[in-house]
N, C-alpha and C positions, 0 to 999 in steps of 0.2 A: 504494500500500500504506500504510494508516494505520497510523501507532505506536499501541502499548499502553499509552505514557504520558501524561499530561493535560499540556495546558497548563502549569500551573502546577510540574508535575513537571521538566518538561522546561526552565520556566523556571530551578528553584532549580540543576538539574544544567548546565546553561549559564553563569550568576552563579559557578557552582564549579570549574568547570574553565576558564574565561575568568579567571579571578582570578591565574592566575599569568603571562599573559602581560602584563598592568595591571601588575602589581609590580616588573617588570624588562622591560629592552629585549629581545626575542627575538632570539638568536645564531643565527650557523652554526653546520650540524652539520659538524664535518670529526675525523675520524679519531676518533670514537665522543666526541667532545665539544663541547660547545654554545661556541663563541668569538664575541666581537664582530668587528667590521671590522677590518682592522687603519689604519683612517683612522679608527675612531671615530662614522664616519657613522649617523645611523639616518635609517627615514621614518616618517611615522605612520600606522596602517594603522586605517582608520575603518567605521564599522558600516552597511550599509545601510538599515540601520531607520530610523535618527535621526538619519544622521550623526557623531554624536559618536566622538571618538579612542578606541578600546579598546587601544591598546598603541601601544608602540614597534619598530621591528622593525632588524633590522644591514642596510644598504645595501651591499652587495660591489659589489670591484671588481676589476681586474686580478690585485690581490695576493694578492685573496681565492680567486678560481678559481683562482691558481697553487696554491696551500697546497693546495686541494683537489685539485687532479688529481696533484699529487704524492702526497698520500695514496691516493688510487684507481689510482696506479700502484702504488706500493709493494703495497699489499694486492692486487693484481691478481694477483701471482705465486705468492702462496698459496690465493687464491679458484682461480683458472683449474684448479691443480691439483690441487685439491679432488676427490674421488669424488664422482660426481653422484648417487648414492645418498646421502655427506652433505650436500650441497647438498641435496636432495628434502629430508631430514630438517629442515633448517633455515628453507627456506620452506614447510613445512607448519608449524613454529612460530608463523611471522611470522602465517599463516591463524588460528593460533589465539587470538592476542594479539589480531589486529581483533577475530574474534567478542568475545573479552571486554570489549574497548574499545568497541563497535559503539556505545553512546549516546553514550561522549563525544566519538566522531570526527562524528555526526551533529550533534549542537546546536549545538558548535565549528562546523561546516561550515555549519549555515543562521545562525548569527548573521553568519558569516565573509565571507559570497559573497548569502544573502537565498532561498537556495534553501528550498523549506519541507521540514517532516517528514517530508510526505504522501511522499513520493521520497526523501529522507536518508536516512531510518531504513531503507532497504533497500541505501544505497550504499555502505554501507560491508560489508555480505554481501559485493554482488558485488564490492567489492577482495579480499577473503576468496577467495571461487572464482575472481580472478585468480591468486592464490598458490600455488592447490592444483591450480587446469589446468595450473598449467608446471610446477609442483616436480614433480609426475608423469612429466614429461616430461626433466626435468633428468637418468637416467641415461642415457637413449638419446640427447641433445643433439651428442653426436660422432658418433654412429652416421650412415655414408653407403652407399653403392650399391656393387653388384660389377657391372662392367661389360666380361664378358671379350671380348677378340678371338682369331683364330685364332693369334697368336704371344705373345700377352701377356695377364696377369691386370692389368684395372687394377680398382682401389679407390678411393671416397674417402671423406675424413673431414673434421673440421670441427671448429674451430679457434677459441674464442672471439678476438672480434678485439681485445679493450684497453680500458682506458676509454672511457665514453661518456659523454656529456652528453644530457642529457632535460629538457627545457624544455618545462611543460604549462602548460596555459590555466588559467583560474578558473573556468570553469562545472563542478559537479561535481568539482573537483578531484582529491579523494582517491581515489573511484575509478580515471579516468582516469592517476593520476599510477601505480598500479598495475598499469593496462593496458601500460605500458610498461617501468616497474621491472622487474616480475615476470620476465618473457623474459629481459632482459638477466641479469640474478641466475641463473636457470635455466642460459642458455648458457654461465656462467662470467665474466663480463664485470664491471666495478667501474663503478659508476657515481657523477655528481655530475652532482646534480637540483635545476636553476634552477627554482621554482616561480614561480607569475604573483604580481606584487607586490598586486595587490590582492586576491588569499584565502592568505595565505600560512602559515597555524597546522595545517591539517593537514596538510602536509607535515614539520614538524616532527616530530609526533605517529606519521609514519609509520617515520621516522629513529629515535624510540625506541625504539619495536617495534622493527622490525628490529635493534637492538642487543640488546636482552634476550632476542630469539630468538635469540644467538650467532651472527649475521652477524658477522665478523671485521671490527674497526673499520677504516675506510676504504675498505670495499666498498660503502658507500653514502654519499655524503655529501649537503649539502645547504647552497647557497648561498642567500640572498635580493637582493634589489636589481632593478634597472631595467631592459627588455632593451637600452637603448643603454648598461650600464655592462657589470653582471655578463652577462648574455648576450650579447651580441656580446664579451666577454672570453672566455667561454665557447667559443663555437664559432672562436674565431680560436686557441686555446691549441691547441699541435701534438702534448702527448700524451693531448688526447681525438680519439679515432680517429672517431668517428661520432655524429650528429646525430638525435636523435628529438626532433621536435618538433612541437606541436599548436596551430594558433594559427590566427591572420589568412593567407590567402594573400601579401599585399603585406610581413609580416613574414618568411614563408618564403624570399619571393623575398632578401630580405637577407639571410638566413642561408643561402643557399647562396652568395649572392657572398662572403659573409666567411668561409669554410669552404673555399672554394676553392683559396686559395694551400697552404694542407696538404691538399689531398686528400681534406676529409670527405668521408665518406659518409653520405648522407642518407638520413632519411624522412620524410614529412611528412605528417599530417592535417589539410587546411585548410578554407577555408569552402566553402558549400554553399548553395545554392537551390532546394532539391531539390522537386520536381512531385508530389502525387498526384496520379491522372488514373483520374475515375470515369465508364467508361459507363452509358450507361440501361439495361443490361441487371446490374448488379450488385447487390449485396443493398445498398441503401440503408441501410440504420438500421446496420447493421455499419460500413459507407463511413463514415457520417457520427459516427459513436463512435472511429473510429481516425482519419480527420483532424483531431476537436478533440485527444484526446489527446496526437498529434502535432506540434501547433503549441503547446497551452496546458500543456502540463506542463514542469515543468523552465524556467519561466518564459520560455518560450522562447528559451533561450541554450542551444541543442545546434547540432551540427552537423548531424546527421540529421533537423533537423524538416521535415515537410510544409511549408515556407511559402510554397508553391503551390499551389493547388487549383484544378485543370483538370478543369473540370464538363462534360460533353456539355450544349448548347445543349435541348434538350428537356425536362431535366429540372434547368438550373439555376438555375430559383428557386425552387424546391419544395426541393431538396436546401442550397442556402445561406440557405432562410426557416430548414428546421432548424437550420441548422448554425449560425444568429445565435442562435437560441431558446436552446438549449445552454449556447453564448458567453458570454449576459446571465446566466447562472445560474453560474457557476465563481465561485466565493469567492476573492474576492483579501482577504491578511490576516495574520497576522503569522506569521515562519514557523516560530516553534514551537509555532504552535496547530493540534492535528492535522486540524483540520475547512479547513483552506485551503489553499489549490491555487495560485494566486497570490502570492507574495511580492514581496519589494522587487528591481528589478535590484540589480546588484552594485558600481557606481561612479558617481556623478555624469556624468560624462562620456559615459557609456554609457548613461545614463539619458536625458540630453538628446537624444542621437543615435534612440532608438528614437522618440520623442514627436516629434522634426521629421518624422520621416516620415507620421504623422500629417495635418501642415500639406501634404506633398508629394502626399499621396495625395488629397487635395483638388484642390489647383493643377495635379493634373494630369488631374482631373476624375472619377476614382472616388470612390463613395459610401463614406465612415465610417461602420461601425455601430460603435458604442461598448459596452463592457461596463458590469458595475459595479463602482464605484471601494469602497474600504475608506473611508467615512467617518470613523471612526477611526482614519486611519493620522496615523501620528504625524511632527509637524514636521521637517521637516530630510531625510526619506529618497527615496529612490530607488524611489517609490511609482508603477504606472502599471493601467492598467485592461484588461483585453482588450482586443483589436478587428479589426475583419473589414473589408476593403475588397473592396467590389462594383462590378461592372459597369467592373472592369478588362482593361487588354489589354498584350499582352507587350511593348510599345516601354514602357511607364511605367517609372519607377525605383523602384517599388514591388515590383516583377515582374524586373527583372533585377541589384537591390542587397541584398544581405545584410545583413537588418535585426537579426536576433538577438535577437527581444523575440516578445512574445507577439501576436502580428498576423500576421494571413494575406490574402492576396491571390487571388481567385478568378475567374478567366478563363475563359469559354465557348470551347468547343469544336466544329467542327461535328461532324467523323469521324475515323477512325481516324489518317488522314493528317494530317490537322491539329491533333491534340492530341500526335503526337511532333515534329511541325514546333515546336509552342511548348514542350514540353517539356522541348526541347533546345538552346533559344535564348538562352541564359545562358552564361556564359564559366565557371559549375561542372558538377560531374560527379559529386557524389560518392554521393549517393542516390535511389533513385525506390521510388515506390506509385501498383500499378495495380490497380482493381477492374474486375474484368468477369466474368460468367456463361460464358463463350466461351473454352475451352479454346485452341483454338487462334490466339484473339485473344490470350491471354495469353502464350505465348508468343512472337508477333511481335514484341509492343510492346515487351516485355523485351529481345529482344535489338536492336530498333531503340533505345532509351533511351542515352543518350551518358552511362553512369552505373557507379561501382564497384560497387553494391549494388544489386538490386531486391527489390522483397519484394511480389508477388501476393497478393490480397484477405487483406493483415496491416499490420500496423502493425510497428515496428521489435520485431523478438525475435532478439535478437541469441547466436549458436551459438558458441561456441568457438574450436569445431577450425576454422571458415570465415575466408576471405580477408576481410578488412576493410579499406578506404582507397578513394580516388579517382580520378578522370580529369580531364583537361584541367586549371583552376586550384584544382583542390579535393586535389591529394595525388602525392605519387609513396611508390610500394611498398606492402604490406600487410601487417598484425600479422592476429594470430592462427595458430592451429594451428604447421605446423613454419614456416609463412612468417616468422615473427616470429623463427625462428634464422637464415633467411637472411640480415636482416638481422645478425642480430649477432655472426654466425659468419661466417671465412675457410671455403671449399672447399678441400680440395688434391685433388689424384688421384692417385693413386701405381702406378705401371706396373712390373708384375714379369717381367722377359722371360722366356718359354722357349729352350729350346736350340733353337729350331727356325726360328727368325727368320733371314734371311740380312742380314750386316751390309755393306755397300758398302767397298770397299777401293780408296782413292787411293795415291797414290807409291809402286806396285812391285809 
C-alpha cells in the first residue's frame, strides 16, 4: 500500500519528529513518566540508512524492571477492576490516537528498523484495529461456560492473571508490539513492555498514546535495554506473572528456563521456515505474485514469509525464470521514498548474517540470482539486494536456516509425497502456502503440513478472530480471537451443589 505522501514530505515529517529523540536521551516509561536508568546507563540507537547515531536511549536493568512491575502491580488492582465497558472505552481511545499519529508512528518506524513506507504507512492502521478487535471484546473478557451436571451447576469465569511482560522483536515493531499489548489491556492485565533495542522509538510513542487515552498510569509501562540485562530481569522478576514474547527461537528457549523458577507462563512466537508449495496444476501468475510478495516485502524480516519455495519439478523453471524476472524489478531504496519496496535491514549484525548466506548458498552449490542493488544507497547502511537461490535441495543450510532477509530458496519437487516430505523437514512449524487446482489435494497437504497456519492459493491475510502461532521450534500457544484471553486470563469453575447430590458419610 503506497502513502499519499512524497518523499520529501515524508522526509521533513521524519527530521520533525526524530528531532526530539536527538535532543535528549530516550527514558523509561514507568508509571505514566518518561525516567532514565537508574544506573544512568544509555546505548546508542543508530539508523539503518547510514549508520549514523540518531539518539541516545536509557539501558535498564534489574532496578529498572523492578520500578516497573511495581508500578504495573500497583495499577493492576485498579485496571483489573475496571468495567470492561471502560476499559473498551479507553482502548478505542488508544485506536484513535494511532489513527491521528499514523504518519508519525510510520516514518519514526522506517527511519527506526529500514522498513519502507510502501508497508508502514498501513502498520500503524493495523495496530489501530488491534485496539479496537479487543477493546470490543474487553466487556465479555470474564465471560465463561455453564457446564451443568445432574447434581451440580458449574460455571466458569476468568480472571485476568497480573502483570505481564511483553518482549517484541524489531521487524514491524509497532504493530506487532500491539498484537500483544492490546489483549493483555482488554483482559485487564498491566503490562511492562521490553521492546527490541534496536527499533526502540515506537514503543515509546505507543506508551504516550496510551497515556493520553486515560490508561491509568502504570498499566502500561515500558523498559529499554539488552535482553541479557532488562529482559532476562524481566522474565526472572516474580510479580510478572506471564511471558509474551516474539523473537528468535534459541532466545525463547532462554526465557523459558529463566521464567521457570517463578512459574511463568509462557507464549511464544518464534522463527519460521515456512514452505510455499506450488503444483502444476495451480494458477501460476497468482503463485508467482504471492510468493514474491511473501519473501520480498517487509524486507524480508517477518516471521510468516514464504522462504521456501517448493516448485513441482515440471514446471520449475518456467515458474522461478518468472519468479527471478519479478525479483530483478523490486526497487530497493530508501525507505521513505514511497516508490520502494526494499529498504535497509535493521542492524549491522543482521545485515552481515543475511549477505553470508549468500557466500553459503554458493558453497553449497545452489545458483544466486541477484537482484538490483540501490546504486545510490548511501555509505555506512544496512543496504542489501534481493535474491533467489536455485537449483537447491532440503539438506542445504539455505533450506533449513532462518535467514530473515529478502532471499528465497527454491527446491523441486517431484509429487505430492515428496513436496510434504521436504516441507516439513525443518525443525519450524509455524507457517505454510499451498497452491493447487485440486480441491481435494488441498486439503491433504494442509493437514499433512507440520504447521500452525496454512493459507491455500493466498498469501498471508491475516483474520482476527483466528488462532495464530506455531509448532515444533516456531511457538507455543496462540493470540488472536478469545485464545489470546486464555493466555492472559486465570479459569476458575465454580460448582453450585443441588440438594440432591448424596454426600459420603465416615465416622458414625
Amino acid at each position: 500500500m503506497a502513502t499519499a505522501h512524497t518523499f520529501d514530505e515524508n522526509l521533513v515529517a521524519a527530521t520533525h519528529h526524530l528531532a526530539r529523540f536527538a535532543d535528549a536521551p530516550l527514558g523509561h516509561f514507568i508509571n505514566g513518566e518518561m525516567v532514565p536508568s537508574r544506573s544512568g546507563s544509555t546505548f546508542e540507537n543508530r539508523s539503518p540508512i547510514d549508520g549514523s547515531v540518531m539518539g541516545e536511549v536509557a539501558a535498564g536493568d534489574a532496578d529498572d524492571i523492578a520500578r516497573a512491575a511495581d508500578a504495573a502491580a500497583e495499577a493492576f488492582r485498579v485496571w483489573s477492576n475496571m468495567a470492561g465497558t471502560e476499559r473498551k472505552r479507553i482502548l478505542h481511545n488508544v485506536a484513535d490516537l494511532i489513527v491521528d499519529r499514523r504518519h508519525e508512528i510510520a516514518v519514526t518506524e522506517c527511519m527506526d528498523t529500514g522498513q519502507t513506507m510502501r508497508f508502514m504507512s498501513a502498520a500503524a492502521l493495523r495496530g489501530a484495529d488491534n485496539f479496537r478487535f479487543f477493546a470490543d471484546r474487553a466487556p465479555q473478557a470474564n465471560d465463561g461456560l455453564s457446564l451443568p451436571s445432574a447434581d451440580h451447576v458449574n460455571y466458569t469465569t476468568r480472571h485476568p492473571l497480573g502483570p505481564v511482560g511483553v518482549i517484541t522483536p524489531w521487524n514491524t515493531p509497532f504493530m506487532l508490539s500491539t498484537w500483544k499489548i492490546a489483549p493483555a489491556l482488554a483482559a485487564g492485565c498491566a503490562v511492562v513492555h521490553k521492546p527490541a533495542e534496536w527499533s526502540p522509538y515506537t514503543a515509546h510513542l505507543l506508551a504516550e498514546i496510551a497515556l493520553e487515552a486515560g490508561l491509568p498510569a502504570g498499566v502500561l509501562n515500558t523498559v529499554h535495554g539488552v535482553g541479557e540485562s532488562a529482559g532476562k530481569s524481566l522474565t526472572e522478576n516474580p510479580k510478572i506473572k506471564a511471558i509474551a514474547f516474539v523473537g528468535e527461537s534459541s532466545t525463547g528457549s532462554m526465557i523459558q528456563a529463566q521464567g521457570a523458577p517463578t512459574l511463568k507462563r509462557v507464549h511464544f512466537e518464534l522463527g519460521g521456515k515456512n514452505p510455499v508449495i506450488v503444483f502444476d496444476d495451480a494458477d501460476l501468475e497468482r503463485a508467482v505474485d504471492a510468493a514474491v510478495f511473501m519473501i520480498y516485502s517487509l524486507n524480508g524480516e517477518r516471521c510468516t514469509s514464504s522462504s521456501r519455495l517448493l516448485v513441482q519439478d515440471s514446471i520449475y523453471d518456467e515458474f522461478t525464470g518468472r519468479l527471478a524476472e519479478k525479483m530483478k524489478n523490486i526497487p530497493v531504496g530508501h525507505p521513505l521514498d514511497p516508490g520502494s519496496v526494499v529498504g535497509p535491514l535493521i542492524h549491522p549484525r543482521h545485515h552481515g548474517k543475511v549477505l553470508s548466506y549468500l557466500d553459503i548458498a554458493e558453497a553449497d552449490g545452489a545458483t544466486v540470482v541477484r537482484g538490483t542493488p540501490w546504486s545510490d544507497a548511501p555509505a555506512g547502511g544496512c543496504w542489501v539486494a534481493p535474491a533467489l537461490f536455485t537449483g537447491a535441495h532440503t539438506e542445504m543450510r539455505v533450506a533449513q536456516e532462518e535467514i530473515f532477509g529478502p532471499v528465497l530458496t527454491a527446491i523441486p519437487f517431484s509429487d505430492e509425497a515428496d513436496a510434504i516430505r521436504i516441507a516439513n523437514d525443518v525443525e519450524y512449524g509455524l507457517a505454510g502456502y499451498l497452491w493447487t487446482g485440486e480441491v481435494g489435494r488441498a486439503h491433504r497437504v494442509a493437514h499433512a503440513l507440520e504447521a500452525g497456519m496454512i493459507w491455500v492459493n493466498s498469501q498471508n491475510v491475516r483474520h482476527l478472530p483466528t488462532p495464530f502461532g506455531g509448532t515444533k521450534a516456531s511457538g507455543i500457544g496462540r493470540d488472536g480471537g478469545d485464545w489470546s484471553f486464555d493466555f492472559y486470563m486465570e479459569t476458575k469453575n465454580i460448582a453450585i451443589a443441588l440438594d440432591t447430590h448424596s454426600i459420603p458419610k465416615l465416622g458414625g
